[in-house]
MIKOLMI-192994 format. One record per residue: x, z, y of N, C-alpha, C in turn; residue number from 1; residue in one letter. Coordinates in steps of 0.02 Angstrom, whole numbers, plus 50000, padded with zeros to 5 digits. Layout:
BEGIN
<r n_u="X" n_w="Z" n_v="Y" ca_u="X" ca_w="Z" ca_v="Y" c_u="X" c_w="Z" c_v="Y" num="NUM" residuo="A"/>
...
END
This chain:
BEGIN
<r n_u="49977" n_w="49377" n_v="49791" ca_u="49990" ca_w="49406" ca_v="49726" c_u="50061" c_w="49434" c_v="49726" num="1" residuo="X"/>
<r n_u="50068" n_w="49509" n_v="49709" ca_u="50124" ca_w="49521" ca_v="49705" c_u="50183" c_w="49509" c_v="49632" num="2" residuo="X"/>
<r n_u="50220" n_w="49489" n_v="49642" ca_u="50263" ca_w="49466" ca_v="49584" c_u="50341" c_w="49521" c_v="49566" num="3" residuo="X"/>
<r n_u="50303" n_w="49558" n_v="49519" ca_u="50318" ca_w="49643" ca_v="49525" c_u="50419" c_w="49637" c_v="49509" num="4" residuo="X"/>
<r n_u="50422" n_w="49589" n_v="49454" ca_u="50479" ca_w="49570" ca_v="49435" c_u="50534" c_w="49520" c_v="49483" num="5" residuo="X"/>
<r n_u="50506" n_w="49484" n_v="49542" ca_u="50541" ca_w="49451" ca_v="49564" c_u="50559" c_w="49437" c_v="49643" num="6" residuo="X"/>
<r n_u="50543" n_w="49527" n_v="49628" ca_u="50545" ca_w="49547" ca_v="49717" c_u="50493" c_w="49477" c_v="49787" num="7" residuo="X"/>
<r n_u="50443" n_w="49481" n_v="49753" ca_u="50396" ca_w="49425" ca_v="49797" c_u="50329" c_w="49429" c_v="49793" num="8" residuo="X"/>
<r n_u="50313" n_w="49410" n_v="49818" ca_u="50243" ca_w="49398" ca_v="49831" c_u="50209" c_w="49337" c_v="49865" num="9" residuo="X"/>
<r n_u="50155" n_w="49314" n_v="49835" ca_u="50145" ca_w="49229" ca_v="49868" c_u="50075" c_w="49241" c_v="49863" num="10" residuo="X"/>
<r n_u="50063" n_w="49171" n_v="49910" ca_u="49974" ca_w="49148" ca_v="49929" c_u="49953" c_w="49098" c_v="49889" num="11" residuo="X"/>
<r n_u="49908" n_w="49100" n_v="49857" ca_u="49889" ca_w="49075" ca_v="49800" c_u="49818" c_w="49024" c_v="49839" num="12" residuo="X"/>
<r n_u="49821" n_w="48964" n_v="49798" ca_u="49750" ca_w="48922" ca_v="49825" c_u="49717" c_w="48952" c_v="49756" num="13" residuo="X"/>
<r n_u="49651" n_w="48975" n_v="49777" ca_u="49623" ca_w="48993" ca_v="49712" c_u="49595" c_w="48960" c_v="49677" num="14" residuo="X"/>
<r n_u="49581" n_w="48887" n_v="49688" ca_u="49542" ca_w="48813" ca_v="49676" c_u="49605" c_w="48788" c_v="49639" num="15" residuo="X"/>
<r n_u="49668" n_w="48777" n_v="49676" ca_u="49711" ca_w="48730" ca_v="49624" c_u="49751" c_w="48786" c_v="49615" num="16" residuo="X"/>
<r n_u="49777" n_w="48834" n_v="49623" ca_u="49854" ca_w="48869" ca_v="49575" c_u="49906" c_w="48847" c_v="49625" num="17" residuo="X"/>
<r n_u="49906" n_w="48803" n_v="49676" ca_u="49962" ca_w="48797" ca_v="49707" c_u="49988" c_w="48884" c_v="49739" num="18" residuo="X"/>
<r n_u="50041" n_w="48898" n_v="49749" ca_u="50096" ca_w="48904" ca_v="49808" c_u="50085" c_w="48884" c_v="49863" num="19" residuo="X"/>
<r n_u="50052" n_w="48930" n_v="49909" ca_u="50050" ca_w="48919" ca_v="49963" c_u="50096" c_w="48928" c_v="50023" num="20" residuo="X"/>
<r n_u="50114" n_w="49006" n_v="50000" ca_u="50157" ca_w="49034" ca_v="50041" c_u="50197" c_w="49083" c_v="49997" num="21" residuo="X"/>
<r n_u="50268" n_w="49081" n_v="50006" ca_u="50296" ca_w="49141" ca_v="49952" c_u="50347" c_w="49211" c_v="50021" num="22" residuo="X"/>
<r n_u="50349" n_w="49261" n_v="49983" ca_u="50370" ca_w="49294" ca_v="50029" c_u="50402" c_w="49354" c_v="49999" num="23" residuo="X"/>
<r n_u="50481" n_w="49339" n_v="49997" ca_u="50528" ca_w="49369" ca_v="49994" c_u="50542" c_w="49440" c_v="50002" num="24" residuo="X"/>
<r n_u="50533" n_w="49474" n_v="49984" ca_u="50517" ca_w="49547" ca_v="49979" c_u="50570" c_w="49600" c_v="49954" num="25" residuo="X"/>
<r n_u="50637" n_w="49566" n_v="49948" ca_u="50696" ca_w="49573" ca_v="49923" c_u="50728" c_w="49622" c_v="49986" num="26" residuo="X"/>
<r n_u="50757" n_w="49680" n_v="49981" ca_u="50806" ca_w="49710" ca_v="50045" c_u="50857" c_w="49721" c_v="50014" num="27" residuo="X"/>
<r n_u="50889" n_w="49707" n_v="49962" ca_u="50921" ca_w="49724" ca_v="49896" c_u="50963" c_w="49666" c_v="49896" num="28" residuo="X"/>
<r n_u="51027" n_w="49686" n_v="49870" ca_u="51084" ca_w="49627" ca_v="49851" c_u="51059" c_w="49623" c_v="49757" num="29" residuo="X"/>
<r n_u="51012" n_w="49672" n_v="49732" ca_u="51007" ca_w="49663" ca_v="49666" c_u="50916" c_w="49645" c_v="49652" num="30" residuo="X"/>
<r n_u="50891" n_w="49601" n_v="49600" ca_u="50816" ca_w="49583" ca_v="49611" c_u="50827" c_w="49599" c_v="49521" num="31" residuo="X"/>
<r n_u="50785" n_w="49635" n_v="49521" ca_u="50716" ca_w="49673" ca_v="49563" c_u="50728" c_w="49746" c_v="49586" num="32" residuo="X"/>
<r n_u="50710" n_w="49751" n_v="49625" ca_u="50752" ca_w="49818" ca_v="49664" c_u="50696" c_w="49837" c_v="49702" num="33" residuo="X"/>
<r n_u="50611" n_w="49797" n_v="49729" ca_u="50577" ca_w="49808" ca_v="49767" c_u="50506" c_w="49839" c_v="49714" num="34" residuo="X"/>
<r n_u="50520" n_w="49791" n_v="49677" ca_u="50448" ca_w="49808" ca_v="49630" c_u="50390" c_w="49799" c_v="49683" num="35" residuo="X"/>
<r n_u="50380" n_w="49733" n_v="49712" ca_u="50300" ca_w="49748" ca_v="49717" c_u="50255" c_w="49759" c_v="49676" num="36" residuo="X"/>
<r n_u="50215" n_w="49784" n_v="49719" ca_u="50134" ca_w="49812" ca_v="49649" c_u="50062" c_w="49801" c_v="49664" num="37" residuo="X"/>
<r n_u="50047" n_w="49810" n_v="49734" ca_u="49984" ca_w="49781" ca_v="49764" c_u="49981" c_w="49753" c_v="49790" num="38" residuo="X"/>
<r n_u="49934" n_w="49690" n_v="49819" ca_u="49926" ca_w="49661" ca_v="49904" c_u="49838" c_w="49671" c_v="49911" num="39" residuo="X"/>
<r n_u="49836" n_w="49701" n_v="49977" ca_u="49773" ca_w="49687" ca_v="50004" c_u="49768" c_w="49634" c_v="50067" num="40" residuo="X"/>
<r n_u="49721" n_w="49618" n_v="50078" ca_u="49709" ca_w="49572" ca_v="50148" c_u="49659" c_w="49594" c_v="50193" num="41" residuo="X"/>
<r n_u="49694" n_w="49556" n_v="50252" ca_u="49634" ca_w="49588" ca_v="50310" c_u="49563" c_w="49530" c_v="50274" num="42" residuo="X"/>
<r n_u="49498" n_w="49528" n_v="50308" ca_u="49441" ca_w="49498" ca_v="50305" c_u="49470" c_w="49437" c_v="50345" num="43" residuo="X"/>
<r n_u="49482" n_w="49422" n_v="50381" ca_u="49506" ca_w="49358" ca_v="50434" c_u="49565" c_w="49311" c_v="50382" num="44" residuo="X"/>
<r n_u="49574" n_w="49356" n_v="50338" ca_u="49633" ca_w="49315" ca_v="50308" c_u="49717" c_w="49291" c_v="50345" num="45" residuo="X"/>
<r n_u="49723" n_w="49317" n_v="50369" ca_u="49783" ca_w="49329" ca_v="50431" c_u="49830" c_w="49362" c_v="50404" num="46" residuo="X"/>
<r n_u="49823" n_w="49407" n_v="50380" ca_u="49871" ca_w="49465" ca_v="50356" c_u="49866" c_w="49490" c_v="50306" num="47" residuo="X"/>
<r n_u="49920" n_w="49537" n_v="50264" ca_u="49907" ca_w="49553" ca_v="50189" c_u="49968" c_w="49613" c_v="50198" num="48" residuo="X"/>
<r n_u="49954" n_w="49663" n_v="50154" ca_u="50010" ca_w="49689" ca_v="50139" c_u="50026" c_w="49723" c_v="50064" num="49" residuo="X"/>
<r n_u="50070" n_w="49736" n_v="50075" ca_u="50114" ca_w="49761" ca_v="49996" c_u="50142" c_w="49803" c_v="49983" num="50" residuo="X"/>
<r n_u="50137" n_w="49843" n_v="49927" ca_u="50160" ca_w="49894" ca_v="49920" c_u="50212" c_w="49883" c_v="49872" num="51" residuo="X"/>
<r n_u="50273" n_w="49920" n_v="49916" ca_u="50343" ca_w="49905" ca_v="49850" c_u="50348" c_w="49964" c_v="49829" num="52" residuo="X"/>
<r n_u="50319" n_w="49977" n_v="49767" ca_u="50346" ca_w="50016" ca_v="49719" c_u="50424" c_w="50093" c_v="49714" num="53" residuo="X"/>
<r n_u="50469" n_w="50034" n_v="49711" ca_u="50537" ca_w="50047" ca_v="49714" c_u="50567" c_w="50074" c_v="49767" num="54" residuo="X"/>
<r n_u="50524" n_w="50020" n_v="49828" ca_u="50583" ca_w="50041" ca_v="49901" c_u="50529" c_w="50082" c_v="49951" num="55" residuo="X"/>
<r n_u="50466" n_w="50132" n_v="49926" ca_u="50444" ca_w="50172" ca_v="49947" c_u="50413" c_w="50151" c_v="50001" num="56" residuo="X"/>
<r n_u="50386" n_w="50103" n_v="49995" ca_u="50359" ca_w="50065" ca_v="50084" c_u="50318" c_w="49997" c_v="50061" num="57" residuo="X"/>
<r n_u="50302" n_w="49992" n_v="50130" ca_u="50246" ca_w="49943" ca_v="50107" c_u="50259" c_w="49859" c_v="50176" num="58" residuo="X"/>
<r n_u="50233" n_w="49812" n_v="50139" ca_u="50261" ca_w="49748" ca_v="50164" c_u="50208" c_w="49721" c_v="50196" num="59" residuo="X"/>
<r n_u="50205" n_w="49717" n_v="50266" ca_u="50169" ca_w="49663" ca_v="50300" c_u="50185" c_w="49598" c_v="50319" num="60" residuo="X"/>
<r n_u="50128" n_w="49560" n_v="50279" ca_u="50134" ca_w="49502" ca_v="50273" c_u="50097" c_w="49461" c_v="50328" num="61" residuo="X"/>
<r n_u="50126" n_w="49402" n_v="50364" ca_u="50082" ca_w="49362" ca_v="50416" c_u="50071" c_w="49301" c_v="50354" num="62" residuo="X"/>
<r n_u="49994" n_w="49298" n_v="50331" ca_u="49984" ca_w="49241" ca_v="50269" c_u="49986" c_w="49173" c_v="50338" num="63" residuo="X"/>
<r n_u="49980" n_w="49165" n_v="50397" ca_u="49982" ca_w="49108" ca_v="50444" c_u="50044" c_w="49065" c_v="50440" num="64" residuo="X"/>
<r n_u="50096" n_w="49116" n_v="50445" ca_u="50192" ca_w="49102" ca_v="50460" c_u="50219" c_w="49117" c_v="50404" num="65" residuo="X"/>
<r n_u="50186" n_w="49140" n_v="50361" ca_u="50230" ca_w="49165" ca_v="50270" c_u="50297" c_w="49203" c_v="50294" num="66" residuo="X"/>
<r n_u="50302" n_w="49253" n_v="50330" ca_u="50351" ca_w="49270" ca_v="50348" c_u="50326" c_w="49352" c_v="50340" num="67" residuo="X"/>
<r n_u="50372" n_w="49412" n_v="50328" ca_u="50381" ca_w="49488" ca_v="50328" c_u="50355" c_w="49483" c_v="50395" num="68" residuo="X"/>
<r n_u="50296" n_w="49517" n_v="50439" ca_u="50292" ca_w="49535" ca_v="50507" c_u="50334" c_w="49592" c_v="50522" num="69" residuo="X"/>
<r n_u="50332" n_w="49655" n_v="50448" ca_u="50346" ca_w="49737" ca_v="50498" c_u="50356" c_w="49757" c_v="50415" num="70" residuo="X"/>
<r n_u="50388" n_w="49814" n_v="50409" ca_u="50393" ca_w="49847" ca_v="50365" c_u="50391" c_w="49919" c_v="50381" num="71" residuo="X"/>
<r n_u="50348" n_w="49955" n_v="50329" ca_u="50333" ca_w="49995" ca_v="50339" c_u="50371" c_w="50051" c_v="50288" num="72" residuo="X"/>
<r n_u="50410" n_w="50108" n_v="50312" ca_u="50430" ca_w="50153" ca_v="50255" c_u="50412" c_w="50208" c_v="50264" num="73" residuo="X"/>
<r n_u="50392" n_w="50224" n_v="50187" ca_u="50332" ca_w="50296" ca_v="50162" c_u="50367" c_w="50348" c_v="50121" num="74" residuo="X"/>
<r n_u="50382" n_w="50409" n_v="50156" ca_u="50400" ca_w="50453" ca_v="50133" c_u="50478" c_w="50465" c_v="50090" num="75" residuo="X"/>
<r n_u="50515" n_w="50429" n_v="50116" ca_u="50573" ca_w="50384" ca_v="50060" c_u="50612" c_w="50480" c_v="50047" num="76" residuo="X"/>
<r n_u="50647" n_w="50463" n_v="50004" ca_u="50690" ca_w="50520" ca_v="49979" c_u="50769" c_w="50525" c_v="50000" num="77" residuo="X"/>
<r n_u="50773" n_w="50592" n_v="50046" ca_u="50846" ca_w="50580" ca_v="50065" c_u="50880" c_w="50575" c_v="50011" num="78" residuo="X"/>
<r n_u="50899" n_w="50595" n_v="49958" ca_u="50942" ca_w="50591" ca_v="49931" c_u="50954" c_w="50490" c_v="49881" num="79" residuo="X"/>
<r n_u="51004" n_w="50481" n_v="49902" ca_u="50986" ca_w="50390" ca_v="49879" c_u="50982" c_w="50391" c_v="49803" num="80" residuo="X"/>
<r n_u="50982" n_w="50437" n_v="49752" ca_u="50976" ca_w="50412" ca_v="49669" c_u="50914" c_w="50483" c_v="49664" num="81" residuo="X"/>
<r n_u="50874" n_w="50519" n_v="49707" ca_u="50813" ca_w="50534" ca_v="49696" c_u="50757" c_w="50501" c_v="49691" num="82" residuo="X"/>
<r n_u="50717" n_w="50496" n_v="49644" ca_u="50662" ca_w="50449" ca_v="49633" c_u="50618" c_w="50445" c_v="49701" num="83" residuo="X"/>
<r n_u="50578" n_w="50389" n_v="49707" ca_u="50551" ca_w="50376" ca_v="49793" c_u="50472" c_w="50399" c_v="49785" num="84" residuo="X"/>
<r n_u="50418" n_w="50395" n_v="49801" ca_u="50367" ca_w="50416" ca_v="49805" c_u="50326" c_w="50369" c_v="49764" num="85" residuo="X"/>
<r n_u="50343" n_w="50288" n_v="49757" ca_u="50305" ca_w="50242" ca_v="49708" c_u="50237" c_w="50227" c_v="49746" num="86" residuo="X"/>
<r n_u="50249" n_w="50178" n_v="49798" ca_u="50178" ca_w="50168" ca_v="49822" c_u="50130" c_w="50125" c_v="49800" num="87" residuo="X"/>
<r n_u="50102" n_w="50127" n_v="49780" ca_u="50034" ca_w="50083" ca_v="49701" c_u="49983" c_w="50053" c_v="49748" num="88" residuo="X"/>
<r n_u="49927" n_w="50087" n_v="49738" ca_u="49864" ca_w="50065" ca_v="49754" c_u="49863" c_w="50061" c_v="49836" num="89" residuo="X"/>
<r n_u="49804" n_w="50026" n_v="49853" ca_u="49792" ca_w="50029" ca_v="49918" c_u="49725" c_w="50014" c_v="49936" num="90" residuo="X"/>
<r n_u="49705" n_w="50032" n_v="49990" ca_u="49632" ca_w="50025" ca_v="50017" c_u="49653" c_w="50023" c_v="50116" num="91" residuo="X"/>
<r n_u="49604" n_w="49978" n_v="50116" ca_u="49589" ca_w="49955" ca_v="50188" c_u="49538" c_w="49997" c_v="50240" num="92" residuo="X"/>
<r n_u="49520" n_w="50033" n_v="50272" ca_u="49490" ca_w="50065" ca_v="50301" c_u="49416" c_w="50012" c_v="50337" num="93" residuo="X"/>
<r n_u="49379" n_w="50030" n_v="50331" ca_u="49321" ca_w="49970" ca_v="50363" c_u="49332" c_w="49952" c_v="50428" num="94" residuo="X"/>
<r n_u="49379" n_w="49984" n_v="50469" ca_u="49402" ca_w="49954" ca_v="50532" c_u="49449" c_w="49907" c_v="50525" num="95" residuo="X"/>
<r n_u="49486" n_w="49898" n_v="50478" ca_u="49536" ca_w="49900" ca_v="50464" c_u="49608" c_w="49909" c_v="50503" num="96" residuo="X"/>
<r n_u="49600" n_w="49972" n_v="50541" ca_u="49633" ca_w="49993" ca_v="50580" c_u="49676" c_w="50026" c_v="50550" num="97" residuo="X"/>
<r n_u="49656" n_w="50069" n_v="50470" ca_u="49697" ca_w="50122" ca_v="50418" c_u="49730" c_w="50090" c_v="50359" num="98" residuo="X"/>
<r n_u="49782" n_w="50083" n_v="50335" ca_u="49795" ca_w="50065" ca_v="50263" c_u="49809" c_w="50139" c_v="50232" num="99" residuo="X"/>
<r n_u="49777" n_w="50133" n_v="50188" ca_u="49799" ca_w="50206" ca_v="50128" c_u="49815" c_w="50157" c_v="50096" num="100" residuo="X"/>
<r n_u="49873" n_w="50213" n_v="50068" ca_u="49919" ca_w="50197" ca_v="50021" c_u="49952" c_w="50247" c_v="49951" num="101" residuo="X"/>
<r n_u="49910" n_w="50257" n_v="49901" ca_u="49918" ca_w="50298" ca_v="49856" c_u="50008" c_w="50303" c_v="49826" num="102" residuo="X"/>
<r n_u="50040" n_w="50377" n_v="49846" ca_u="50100" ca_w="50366" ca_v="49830" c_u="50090" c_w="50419" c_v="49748" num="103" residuo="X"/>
<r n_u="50100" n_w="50374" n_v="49694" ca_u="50097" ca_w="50394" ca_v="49624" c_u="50146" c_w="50448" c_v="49601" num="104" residuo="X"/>
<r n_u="50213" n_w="50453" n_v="49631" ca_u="50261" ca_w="50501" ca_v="49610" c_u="50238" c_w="50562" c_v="49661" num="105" residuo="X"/>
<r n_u="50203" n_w="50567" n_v="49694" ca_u="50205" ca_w="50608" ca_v="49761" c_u="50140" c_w="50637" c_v="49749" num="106" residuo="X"/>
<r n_u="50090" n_w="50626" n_v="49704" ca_u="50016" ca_w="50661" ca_v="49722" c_u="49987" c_w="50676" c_v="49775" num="107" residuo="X"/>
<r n_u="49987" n_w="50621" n_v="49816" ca_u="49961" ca_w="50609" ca_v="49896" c_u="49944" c_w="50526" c_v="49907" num="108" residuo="X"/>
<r n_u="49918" n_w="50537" n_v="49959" ca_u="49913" ca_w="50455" ca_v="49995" c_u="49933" c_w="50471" c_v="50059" num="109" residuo="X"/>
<r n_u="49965" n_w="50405" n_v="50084" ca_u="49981" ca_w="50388" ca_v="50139" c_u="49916" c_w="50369" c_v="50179" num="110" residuo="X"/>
<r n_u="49920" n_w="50370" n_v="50262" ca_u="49891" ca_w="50338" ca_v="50289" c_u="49902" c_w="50306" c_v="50337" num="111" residuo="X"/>
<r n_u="49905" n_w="50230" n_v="50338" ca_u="49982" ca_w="50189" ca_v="50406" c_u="49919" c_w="50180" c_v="50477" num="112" residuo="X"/>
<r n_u="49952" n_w="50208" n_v="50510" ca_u="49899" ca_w="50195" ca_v="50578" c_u="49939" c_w="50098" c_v="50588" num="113" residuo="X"/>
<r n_u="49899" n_w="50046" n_v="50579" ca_u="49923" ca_w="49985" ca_v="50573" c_u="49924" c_w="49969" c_v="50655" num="114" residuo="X"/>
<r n_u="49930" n_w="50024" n_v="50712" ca_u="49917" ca_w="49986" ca_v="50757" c_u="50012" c_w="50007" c_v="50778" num="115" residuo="X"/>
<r n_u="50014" n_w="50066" n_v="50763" ca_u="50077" ca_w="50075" ca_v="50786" c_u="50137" c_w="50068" c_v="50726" num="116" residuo="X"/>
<r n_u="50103" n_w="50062" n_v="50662" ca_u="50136" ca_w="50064" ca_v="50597" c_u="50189" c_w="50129" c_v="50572" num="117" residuo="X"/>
<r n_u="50146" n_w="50177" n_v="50592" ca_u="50178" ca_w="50245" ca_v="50576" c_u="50121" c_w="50262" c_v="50521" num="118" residuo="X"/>
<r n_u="50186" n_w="50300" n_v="50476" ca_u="50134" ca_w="50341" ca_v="50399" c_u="50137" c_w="50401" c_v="50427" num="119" residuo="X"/>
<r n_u="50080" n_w="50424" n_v="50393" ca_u="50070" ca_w="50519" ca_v="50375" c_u="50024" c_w="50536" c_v="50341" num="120" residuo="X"/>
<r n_u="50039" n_w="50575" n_v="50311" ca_u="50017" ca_w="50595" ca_v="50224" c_u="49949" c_w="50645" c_v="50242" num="121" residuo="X"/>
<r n_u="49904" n_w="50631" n_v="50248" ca_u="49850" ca_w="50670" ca_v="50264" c_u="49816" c_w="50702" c_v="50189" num="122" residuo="X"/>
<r n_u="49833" n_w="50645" n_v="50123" ca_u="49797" ca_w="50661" ca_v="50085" c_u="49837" c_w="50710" c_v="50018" num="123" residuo="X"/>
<r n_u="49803" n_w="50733" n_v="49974" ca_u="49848" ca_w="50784" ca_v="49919" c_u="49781" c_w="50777" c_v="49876" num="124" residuo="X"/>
<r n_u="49811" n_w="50763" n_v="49804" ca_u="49778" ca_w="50782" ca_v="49759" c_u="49773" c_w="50843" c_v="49746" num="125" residuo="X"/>
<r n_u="49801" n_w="50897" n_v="49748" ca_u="49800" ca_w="50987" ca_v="49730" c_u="49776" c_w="50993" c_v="49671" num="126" residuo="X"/>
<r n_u="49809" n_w="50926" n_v="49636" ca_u="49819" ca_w="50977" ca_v="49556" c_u="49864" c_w="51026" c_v="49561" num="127" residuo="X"/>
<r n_u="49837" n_w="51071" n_v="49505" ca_u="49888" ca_w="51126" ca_v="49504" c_u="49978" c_w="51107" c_v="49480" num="128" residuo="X"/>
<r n_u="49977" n_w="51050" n_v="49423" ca_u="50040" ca_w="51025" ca_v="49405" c_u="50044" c_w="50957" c_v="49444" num="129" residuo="X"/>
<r n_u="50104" n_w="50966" n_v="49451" ca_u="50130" ca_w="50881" ca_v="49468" c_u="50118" c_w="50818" c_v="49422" num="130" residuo="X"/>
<r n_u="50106" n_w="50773" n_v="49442" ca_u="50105" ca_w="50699" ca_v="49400" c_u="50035" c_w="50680" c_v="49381" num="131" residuo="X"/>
<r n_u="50000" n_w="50663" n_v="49431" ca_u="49942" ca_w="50663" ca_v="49436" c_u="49916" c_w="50561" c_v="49438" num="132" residuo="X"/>
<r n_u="49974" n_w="50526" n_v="49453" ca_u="49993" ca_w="50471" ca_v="49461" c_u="49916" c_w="50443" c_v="49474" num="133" residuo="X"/>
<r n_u="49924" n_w="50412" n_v="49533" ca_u="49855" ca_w="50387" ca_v="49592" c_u="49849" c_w="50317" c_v="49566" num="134" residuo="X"/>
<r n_u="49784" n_w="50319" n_v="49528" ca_u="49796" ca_w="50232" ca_v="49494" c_u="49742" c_w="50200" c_v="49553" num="135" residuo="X"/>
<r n_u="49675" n_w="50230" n_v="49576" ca_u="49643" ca_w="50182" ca_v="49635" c_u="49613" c_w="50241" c_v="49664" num="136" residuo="X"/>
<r n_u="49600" n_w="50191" n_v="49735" ca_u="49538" ca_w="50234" ca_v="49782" c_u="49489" c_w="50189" c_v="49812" num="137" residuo="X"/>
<r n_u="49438" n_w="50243" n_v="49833" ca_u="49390" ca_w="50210" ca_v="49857" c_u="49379" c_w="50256" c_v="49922" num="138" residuo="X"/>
<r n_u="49323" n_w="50234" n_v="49958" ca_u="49301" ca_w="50275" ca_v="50037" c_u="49233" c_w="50259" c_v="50024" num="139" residuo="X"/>
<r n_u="49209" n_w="50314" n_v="50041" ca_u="49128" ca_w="50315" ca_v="50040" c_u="49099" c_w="50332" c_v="50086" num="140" residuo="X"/>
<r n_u="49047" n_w="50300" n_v="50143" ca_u="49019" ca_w="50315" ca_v="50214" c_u="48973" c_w="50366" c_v="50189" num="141" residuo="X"/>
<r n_u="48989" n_w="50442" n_v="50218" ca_u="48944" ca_w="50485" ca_v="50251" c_u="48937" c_w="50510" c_v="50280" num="142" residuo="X"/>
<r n_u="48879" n_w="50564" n_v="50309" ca_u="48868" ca_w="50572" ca_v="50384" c_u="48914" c_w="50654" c_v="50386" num="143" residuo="X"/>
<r n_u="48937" n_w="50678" n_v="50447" ca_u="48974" ca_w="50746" ca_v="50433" c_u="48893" c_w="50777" c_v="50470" num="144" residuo="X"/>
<r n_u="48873" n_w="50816" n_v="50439" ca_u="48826" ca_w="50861" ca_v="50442" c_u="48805" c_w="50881" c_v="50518" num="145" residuo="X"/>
<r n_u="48889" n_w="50904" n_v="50536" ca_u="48874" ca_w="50948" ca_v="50614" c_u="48881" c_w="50909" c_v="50666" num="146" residuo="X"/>
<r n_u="48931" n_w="50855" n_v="50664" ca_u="48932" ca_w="50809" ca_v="50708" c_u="48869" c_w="50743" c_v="50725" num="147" residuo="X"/>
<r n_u="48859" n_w="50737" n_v="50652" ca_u="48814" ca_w="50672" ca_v="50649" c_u="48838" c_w="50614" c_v="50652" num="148" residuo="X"/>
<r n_u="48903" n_w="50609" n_v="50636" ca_u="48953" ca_w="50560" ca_v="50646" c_u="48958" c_w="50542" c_v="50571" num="149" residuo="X"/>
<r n_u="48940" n_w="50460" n_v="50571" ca_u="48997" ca_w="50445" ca_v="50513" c_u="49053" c_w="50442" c_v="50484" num="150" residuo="X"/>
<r n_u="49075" n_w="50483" n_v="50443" ca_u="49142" ca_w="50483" ca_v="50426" c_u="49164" c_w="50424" c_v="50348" num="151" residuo="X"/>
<r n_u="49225" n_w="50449" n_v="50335" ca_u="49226" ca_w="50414" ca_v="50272" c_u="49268" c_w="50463" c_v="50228" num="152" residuo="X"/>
<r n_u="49232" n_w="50491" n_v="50165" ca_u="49275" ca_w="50514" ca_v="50107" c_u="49305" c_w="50493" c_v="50062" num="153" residuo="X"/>
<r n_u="49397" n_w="50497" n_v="50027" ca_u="49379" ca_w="50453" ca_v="49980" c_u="49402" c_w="50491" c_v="49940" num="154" residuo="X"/>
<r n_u="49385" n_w="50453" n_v="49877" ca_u="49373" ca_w="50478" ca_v="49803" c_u="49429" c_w="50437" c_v="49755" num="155" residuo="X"/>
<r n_u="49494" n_w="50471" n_v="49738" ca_u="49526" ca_w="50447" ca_v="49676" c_u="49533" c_w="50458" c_v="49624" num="156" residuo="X"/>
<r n_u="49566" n_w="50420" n_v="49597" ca_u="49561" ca_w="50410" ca_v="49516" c_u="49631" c_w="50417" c_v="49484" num="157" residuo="X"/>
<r n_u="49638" n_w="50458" n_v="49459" ca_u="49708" ca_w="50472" ca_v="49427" c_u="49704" c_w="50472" c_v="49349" num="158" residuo="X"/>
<r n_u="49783" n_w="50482" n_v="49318" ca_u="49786" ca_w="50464" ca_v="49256" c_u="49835" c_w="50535" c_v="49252" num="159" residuo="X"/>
<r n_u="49843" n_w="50564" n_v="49190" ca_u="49894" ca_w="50620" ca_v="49173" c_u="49921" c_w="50599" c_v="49101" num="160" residuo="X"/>
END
């Protein structure tokens, strides 16, 4: 669960409410400075990650060692008092080889190749105006016509 106000995020027992694992999400001499906003998990339960809001990047979590494994940064803004891209939502790829990562100030998604943990922005909303703000996504299996290959499309949901 990410804990948007207190630069953290923790593992929750979903039976008792304990604290399992908490995880510091702070790069900042000032809190809250990270704004987490999402966590997803792998299926194995091993890993999780997070999207910080604020610091334009996203947090991999080892839920085994409760420790940051890798951090990942998305699209950040050279200039340091330009607003950052705001990374929100997220979706797991069925390999889970892909994390998308909907960046809300940016009208795009990220996509982190998790093997080497490099982003690149494959996706664009192409509204005609800016501020299209990416509230979720989804991926939907279908076949590409010419290949006969399954692919995956996905479909978001924005707010104006």
């Amino acid at each position: 669960m990410a804990n948007n106000l207190s630069d953290n995020a923790v593992l929750l027992d979903v039976n008792s409410g304990e604290i399992l694992k908490s995880f510091d999400l702070s790069r900042d001499r000032y809190v809250p400075a990270a704004y987490p906003y999402t966590v997803v998990a792998n299926k194995a339960g091993t890993k999780a990650w997070c999207s910080l809001w604020n610091s334009s990047g996203v947090a991999e979590l080892n839920l085994e060692t409760g420790k940051v494994a890798h951090w990942i940064d998305l699209k950040r803004a050279t200039d340091s008092i330009a607003p950052g891209p705001h990374p929100t939502a997220m979706l797991l790829s069925p390999d889970e080889a892909t994390l998308y990562v909907a960046l809300a100030n940016a009208d795009m998604v990220a996509a982190v190749d998790l093997k080497s943990g490099r982003a690149f922005v494959p996706y664009r909303t192409n509204f005609k105006n800016p501020g299209s703000v990416l509230q979720s996504m989804a991926l939907s299996p279908t076949v590409d016509i010419y290949s006969r290959r399954r692919v995956h499309s996905m479909r978001l949901q924005c707010s104006r």
